[in-house]
C-alpha positions as a Markdown table, in Angstrom:
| # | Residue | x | y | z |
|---|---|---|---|---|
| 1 | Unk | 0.0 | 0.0 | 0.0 |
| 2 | Unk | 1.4 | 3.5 | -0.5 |
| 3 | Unk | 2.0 | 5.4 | 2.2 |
| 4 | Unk | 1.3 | 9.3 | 3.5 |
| 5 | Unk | 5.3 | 10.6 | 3.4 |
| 6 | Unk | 5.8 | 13.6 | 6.3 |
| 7 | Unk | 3.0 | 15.3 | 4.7 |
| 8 | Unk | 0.0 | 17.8 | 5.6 |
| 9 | Unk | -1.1 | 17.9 | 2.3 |
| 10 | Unk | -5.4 | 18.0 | 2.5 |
| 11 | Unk | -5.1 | 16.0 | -1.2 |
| 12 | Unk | -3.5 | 13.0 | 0.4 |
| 13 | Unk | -5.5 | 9.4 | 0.2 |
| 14 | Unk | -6.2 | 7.1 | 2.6 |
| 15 | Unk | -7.2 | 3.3 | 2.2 |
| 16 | Unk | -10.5 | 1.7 | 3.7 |
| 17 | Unk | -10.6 | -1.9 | 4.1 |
| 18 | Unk | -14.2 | -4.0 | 4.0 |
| 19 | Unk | -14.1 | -7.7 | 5.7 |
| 20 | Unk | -10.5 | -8.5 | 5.5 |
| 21 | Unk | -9.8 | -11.8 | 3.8 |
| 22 | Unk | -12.9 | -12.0 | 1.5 |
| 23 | Unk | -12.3 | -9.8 | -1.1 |
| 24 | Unk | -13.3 | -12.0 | -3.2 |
| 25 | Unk | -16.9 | -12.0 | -2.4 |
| 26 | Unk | -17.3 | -8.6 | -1.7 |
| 27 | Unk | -19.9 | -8.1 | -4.5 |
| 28 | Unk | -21.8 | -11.2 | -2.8 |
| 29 | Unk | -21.5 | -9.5 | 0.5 |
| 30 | Unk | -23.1 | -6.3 | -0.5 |
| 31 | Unk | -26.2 | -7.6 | -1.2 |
| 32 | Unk | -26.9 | -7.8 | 2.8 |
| 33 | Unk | -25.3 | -4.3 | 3.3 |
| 34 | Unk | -28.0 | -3.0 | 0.8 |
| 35 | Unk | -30.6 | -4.5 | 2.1 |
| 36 | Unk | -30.0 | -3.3 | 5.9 |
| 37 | Unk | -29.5 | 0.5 | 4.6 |
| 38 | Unk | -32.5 | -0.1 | 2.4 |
| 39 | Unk | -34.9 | -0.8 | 5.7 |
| 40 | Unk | -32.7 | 1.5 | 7.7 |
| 41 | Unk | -33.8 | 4.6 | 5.3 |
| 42 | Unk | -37.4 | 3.2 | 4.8 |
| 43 | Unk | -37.7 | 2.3 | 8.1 |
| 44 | Unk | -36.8 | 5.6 | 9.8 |
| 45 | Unk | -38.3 | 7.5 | 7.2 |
| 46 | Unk | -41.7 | 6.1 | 7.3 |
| 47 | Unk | -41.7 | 6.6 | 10.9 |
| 48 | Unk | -41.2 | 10.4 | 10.5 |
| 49 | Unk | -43.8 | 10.4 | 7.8 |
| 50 | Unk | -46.3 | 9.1 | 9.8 |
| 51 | Unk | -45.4 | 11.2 | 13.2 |
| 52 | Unk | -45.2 | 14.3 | 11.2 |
| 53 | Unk | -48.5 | 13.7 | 9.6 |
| 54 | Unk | -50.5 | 12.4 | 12.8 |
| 55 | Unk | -51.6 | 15.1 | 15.6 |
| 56 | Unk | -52.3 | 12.5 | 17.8 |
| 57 | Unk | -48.9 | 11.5 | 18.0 |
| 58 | Unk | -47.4 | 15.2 | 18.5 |
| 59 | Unk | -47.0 | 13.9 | 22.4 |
| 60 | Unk | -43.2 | 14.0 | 23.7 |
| 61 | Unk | -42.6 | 10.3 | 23.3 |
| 62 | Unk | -43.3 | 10.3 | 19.7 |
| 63 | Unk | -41.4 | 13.4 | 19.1 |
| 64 | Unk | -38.2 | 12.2 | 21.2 |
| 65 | Unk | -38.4 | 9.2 | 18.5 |
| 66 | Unk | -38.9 | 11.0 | 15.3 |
| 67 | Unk | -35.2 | 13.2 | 16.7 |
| 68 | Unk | -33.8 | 9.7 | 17.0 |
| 69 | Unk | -35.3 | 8.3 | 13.7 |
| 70 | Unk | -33.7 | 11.7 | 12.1 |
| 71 | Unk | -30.2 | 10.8 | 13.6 |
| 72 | Unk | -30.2 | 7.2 | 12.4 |
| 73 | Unk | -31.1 | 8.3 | 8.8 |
| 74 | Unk | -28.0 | 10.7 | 9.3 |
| 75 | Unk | -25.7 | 7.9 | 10.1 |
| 76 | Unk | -27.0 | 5.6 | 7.7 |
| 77 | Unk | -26.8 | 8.1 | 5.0 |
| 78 | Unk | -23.1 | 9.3 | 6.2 |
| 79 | Unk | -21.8 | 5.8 | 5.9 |
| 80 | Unk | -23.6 | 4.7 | 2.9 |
| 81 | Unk | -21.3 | 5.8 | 0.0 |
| 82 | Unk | -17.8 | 4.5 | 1.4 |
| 83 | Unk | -19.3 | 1.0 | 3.0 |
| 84 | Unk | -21.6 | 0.2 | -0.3 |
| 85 | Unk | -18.5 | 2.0 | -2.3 |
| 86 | Unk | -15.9 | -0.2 | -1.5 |
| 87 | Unk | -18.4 | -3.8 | -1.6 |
| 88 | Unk | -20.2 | -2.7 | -5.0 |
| 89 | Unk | -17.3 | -0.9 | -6.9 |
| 90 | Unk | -14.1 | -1.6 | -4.9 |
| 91 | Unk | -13.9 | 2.1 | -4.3 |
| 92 | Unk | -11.3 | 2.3 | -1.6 |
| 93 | Unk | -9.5 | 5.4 | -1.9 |
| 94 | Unk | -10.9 | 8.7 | 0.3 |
| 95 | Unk | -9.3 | 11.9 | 0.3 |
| 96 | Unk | -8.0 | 13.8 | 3.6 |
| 97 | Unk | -10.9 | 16.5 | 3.9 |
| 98 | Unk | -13.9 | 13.7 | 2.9 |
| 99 | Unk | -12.5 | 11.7 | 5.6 |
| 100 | Unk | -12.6 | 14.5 | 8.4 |
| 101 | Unk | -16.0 | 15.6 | 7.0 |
| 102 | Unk | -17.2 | 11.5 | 7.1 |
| 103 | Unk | -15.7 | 11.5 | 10.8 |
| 104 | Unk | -17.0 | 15.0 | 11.7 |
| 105 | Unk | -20.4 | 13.6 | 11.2 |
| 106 | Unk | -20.2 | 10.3 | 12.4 |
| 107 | Unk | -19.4 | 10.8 | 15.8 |
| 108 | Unk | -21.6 | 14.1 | 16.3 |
| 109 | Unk | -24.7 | 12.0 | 15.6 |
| 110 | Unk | -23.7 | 9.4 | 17.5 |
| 111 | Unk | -23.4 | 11.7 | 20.4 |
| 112 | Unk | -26.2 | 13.0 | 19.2 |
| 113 | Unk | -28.5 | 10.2 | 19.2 |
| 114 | Unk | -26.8 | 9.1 | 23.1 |
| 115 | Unk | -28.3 | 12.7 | 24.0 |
| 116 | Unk | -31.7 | 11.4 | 22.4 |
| 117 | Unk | -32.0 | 8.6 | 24.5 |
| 118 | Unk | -31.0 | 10.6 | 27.8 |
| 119 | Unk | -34.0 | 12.5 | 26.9 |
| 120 | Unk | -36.3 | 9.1 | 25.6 |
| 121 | Unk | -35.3 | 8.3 | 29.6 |
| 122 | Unk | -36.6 | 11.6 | 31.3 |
| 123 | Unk | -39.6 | 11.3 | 29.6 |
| 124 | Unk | -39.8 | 7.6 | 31.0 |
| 125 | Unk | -38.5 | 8.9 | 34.0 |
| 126 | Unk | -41.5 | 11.8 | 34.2 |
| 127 | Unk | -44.3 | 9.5 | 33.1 |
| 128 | Unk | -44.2 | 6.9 | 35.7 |
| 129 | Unk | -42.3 | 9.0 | 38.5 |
| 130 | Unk | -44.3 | 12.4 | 37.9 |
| 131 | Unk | -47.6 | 11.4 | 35.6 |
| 132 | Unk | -49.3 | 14.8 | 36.8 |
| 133 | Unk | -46.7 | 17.5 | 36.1 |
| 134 | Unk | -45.6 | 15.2 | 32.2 |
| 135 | Unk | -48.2 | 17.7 | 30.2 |
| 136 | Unk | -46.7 | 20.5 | 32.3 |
| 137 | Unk | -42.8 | 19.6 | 31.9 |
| 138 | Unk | -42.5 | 18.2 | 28.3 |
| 139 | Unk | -44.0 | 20.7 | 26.7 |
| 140 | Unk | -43.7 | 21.0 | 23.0 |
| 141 | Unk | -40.7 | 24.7 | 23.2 |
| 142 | Unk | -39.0 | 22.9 | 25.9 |
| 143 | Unk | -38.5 | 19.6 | 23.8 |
| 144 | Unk | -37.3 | 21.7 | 21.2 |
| 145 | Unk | -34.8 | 23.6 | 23.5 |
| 146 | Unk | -33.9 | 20.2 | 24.9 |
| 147 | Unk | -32.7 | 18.8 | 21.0 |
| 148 | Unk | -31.1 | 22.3 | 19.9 |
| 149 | Unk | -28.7 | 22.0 | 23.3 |
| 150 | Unk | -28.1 | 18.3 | 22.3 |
| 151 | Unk | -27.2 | 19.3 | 18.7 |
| 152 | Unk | -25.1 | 22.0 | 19.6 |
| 153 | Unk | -23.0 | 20.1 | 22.4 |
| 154 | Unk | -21.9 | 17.1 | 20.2 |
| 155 | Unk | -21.2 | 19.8 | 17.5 |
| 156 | Unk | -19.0 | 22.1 | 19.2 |
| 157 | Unk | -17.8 | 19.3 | 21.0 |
| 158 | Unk | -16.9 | 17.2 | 17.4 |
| 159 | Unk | -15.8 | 20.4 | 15.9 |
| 160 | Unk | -12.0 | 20.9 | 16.9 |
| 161 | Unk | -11.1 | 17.0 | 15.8 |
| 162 | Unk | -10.9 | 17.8 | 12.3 |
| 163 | Unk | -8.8 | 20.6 | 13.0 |
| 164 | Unk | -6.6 | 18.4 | 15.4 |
| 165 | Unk | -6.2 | 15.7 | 12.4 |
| 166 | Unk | -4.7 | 18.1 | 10.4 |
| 167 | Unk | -1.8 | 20.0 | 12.0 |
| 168 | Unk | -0.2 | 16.6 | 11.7 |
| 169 | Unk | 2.2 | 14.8 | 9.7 |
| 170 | Unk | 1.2 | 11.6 | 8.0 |
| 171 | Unk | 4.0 | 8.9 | 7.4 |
| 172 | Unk | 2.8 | 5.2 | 8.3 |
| 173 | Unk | 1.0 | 3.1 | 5.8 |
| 174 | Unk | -2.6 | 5.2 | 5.1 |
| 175 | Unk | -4.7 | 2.0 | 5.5 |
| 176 | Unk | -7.9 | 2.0 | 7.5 |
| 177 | Unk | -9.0 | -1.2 | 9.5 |
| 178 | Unk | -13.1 | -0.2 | 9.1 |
| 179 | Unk | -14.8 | 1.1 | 5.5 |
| 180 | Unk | -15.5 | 4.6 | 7.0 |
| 181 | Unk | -13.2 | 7.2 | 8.9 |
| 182 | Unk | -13.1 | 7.7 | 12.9 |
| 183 | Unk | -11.0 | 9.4 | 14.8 |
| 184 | Unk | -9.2 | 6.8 | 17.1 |
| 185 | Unk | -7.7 | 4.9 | 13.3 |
| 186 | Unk | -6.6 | 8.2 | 11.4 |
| 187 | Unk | -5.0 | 9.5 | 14.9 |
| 188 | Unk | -2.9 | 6.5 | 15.0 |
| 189 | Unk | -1.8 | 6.8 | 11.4 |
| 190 | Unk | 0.2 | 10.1 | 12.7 |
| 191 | Unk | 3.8 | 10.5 | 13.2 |
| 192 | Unk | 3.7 | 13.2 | 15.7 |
| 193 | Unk | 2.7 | 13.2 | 19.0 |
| 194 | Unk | -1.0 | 12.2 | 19.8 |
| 195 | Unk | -2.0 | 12.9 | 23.4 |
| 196 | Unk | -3.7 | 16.2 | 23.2 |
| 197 | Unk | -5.8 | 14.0 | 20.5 |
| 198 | Unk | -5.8 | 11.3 | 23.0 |
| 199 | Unk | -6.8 | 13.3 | 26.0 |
| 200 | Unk | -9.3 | 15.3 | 24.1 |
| 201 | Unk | -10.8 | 11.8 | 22.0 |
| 202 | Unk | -11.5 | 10.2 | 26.0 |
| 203 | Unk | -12.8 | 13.3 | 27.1 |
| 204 | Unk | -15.7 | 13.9 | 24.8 |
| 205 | Unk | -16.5 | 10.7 | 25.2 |
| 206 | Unk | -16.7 | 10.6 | 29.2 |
| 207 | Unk | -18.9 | 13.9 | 28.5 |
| 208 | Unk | -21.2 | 12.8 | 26.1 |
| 209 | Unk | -21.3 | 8.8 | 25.8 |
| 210 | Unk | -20.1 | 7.9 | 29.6 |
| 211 | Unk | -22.4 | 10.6 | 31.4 |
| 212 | Unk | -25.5 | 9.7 | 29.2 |
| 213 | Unk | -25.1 | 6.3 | 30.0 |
| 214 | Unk | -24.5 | 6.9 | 33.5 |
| 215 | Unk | -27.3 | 8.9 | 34.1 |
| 216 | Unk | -30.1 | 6.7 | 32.2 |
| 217 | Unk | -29.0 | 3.8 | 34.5 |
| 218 | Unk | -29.6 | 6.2 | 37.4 |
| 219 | Unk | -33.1 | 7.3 | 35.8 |
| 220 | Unk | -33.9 | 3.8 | 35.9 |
| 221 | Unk | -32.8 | 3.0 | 38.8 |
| 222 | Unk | -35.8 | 5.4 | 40.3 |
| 223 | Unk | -38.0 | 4.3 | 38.0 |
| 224 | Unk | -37.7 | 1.0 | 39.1 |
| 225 | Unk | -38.1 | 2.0 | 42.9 |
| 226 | Unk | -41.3 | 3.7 | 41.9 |
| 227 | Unk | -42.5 | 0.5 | 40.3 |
| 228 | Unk | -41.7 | -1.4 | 42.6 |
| 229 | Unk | -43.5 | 0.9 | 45.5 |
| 230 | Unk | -46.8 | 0.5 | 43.1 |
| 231 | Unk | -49.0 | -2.3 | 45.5 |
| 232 | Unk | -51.2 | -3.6 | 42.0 |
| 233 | Unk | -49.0 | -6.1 | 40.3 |
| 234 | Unk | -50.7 | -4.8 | 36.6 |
| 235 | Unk | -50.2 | -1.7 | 37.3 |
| 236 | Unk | -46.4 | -2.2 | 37.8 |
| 237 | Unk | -46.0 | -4.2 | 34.4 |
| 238 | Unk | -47.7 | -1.4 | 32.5 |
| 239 | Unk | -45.5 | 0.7 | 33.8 |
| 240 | Unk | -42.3 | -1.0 | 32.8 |
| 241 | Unk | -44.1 | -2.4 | 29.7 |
| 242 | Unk | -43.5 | 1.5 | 28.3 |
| 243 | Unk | -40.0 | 1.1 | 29.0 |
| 244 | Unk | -39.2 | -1.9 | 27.0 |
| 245 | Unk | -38.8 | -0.5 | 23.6 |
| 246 | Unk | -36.4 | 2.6 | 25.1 |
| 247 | Unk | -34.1 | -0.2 | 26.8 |
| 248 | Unk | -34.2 | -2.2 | 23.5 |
| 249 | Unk | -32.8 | 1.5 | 21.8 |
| 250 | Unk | -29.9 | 1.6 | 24.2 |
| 251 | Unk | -28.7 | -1.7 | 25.1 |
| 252 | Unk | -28.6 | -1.6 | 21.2 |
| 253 | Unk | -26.7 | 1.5 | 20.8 |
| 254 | Unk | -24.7 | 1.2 | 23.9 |
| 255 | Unk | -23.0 | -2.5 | 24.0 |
| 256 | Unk | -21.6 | -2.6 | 20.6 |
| 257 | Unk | -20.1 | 0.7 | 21.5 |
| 258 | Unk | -18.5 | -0.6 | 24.5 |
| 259 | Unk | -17.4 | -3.8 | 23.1 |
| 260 | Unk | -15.7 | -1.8 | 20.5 |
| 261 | Unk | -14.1 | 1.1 | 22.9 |
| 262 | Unk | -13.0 | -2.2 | 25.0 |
| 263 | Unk | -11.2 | -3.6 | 22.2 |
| 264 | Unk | -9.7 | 0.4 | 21.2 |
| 265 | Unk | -8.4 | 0.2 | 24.0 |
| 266 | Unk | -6.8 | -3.2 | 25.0 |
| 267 | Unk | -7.2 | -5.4 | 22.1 |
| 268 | Unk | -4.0 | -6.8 | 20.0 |
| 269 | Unk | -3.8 | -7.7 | 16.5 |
| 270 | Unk | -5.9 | -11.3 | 16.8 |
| 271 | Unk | -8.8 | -8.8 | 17.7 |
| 272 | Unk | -9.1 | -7.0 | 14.7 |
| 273 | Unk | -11.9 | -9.4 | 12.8 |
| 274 | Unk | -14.1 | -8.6 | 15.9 |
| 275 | Unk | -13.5 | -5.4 | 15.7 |
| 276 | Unk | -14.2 | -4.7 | 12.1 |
| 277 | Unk | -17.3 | -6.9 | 13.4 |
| 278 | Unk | -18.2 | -4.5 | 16.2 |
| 279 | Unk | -17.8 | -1.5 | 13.5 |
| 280 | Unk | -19.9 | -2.6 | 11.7 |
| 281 | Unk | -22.9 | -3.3 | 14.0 |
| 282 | Unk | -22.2 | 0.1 | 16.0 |
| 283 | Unk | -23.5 | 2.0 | 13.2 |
| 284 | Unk | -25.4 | -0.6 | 10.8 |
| 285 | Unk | -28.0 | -2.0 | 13.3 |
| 286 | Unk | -29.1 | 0.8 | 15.6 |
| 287 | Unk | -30.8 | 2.3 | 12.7 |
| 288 | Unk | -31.8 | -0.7 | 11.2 |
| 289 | Unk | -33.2 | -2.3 | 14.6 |
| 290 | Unk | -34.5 | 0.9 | 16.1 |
| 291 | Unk | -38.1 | 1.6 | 13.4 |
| 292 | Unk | -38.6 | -2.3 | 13.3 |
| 293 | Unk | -38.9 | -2.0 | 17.5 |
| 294 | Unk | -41.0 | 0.7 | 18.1 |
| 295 | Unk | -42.8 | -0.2 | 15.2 |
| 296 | Unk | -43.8 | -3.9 | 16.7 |
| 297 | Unk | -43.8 | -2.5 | 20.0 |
| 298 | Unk | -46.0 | 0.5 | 19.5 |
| 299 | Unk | -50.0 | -0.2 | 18.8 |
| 300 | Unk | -50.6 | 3.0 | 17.4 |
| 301 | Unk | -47.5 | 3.1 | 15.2 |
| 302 | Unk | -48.1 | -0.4 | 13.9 |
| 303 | Unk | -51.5 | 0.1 | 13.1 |
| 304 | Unk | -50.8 | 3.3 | 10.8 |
| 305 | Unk | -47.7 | 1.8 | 9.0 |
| 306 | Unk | -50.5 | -0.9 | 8.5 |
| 307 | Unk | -52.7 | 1.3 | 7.1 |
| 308 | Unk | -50.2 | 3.5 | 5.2 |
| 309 | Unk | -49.0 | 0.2 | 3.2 |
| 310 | Unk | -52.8 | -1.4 | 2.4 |
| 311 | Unk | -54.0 | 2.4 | 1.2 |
């Protein structure tokens, strides 16, 4: 492979690598990868289509899942072009600047969408801890203030990484071990010295990532004391019944993210097949699982998706 020589040059290439080993069957392989982005896109979008064109679903849980259904068709449609590049047409090569602008996206929307599911868990959290004040808390301006702050933190916090990637120099082999661009990879393809990157890279996500999980375990933690305080045994299962499709949304966001972070951190080089692995589901199956969940879950959105496809 060629390689980046001591240079800052923004028209230098980089290499992204599919499923190392079966090259060969790359076109085979695609077919799968199509077929996940095409439910992903269909999936999210119809689920926006029918919230946006419903009144009786302009309530605060259906909004907080048409802001996550918008960040999932962000990262599907961010990652689409290099992953079905590289499996369709072989397309491996990606310039400096569309790397940073791939990465700049990538992780602001998923910080973005780990923001949504704080707020999918206060509004858990206010239902079944505080049912008489939830009309007067999640109101529809303060649900909007609530998903501006959350875009604007993971974009001013996502912002400077580009600008950190390119004050350096360049000179070990410019191949990629996933087929789109992060930061942790194209940090370690530097010659110079990386720990402001480093600090910076584990503080963000300790800001963003570690406190939102941290603090929807807590939420839950209360909600489940309040459940359990609840003396009718119905009662309490309804009440947790809500929950289920929010807890399906984060374990399936959250553990492939950890796994992955895990093996960042302390894998070795026998690891990287599960990590290309872990890539993969990180960003492929959140959006592809999360429409298909609410969607069985949810009565009322399963009835007018129903209804949608017979008309």
């Amino acid at each position: 492979m060629s390689a980046i020589n001591d240079t800052k040059s923004n028209s230098a290439v980089l290499h992204l690598t599919g499923i190392p080993g079966l090259e060969d069957v790359h076109l085979w392989i695609s077919i799968p990868f199509c077929l996940v982005y095409l439910i992903s896109i269909v999936g999210n979008s119809v689920i926006l289509f029918i919230i946006k064109t419903d009144p009786s679903l302009h309530e605060p849980m259906y909004i907080f899942l048409s802001m996550l259904a918008v960040t999932d068709l962000g990262l599907s449609v961010t990652t689409m072009p290099t992953v079905l590049g590289i499996f369709l047409f072989k397309s491996r090569e990606i310039s400096l600047n569309a790397c940073f602008a791939q990465l700049f996206f990538i992780h602001s929307l998923s910080y973005i969408e780990s923001s949504v599911l704080l707020l999918m868990a206060f509004d858990r959290f206010v239902a079944i801890c505080n049912p008489l004040r939830y009309a007067s808390i999640l109101t529809l301006p303060k649900i909007a203030k609530m998903g501006l702050v959350c875009v604007l933190k993971a974009v001013a916090l996502i912002f400077p990484l580009p600008f950190l990637l390119k004050r350096f120099q360049f000179c070990q082999a410019n191949v990629l071990s996933h087929s789109y661009c992060v930061h942790q990879e194209i940090m370690n393809l530097a010659c110079s010295d990386i720990t402001v990157n480093r600090i910076y890279g584990l503080s963000i996500a300790l800001l963003t990532v570690g406190l939102d999980s941290l603090l929807i375990c807590l939420s839950y933690v209360i909600i489940l004391r309040t459940v359990l305080s609840i003396t009718s045994h119905m009662e309490s299962f309804r009440a947790l019944n809500t929950c289920v499709t929010h807890l399906s949304a984060v374990l399936l966001f959250y553990t492939p993210m950890l796994g992955l972070t895990v093996i960042h951190r302390f894998g070795n080089s026998s690891s990287h097949s599960l990590q290309n692995f872990l890539g993969y589901v990180c960003l492929l199956v959140p959006p592809l699982m999360n429409p298909i969940v609410y969607s069985v879950k949810s009565k009322y959105l399963r009835v007018r998706i129903i209804r949608m496809f017979l008309k």
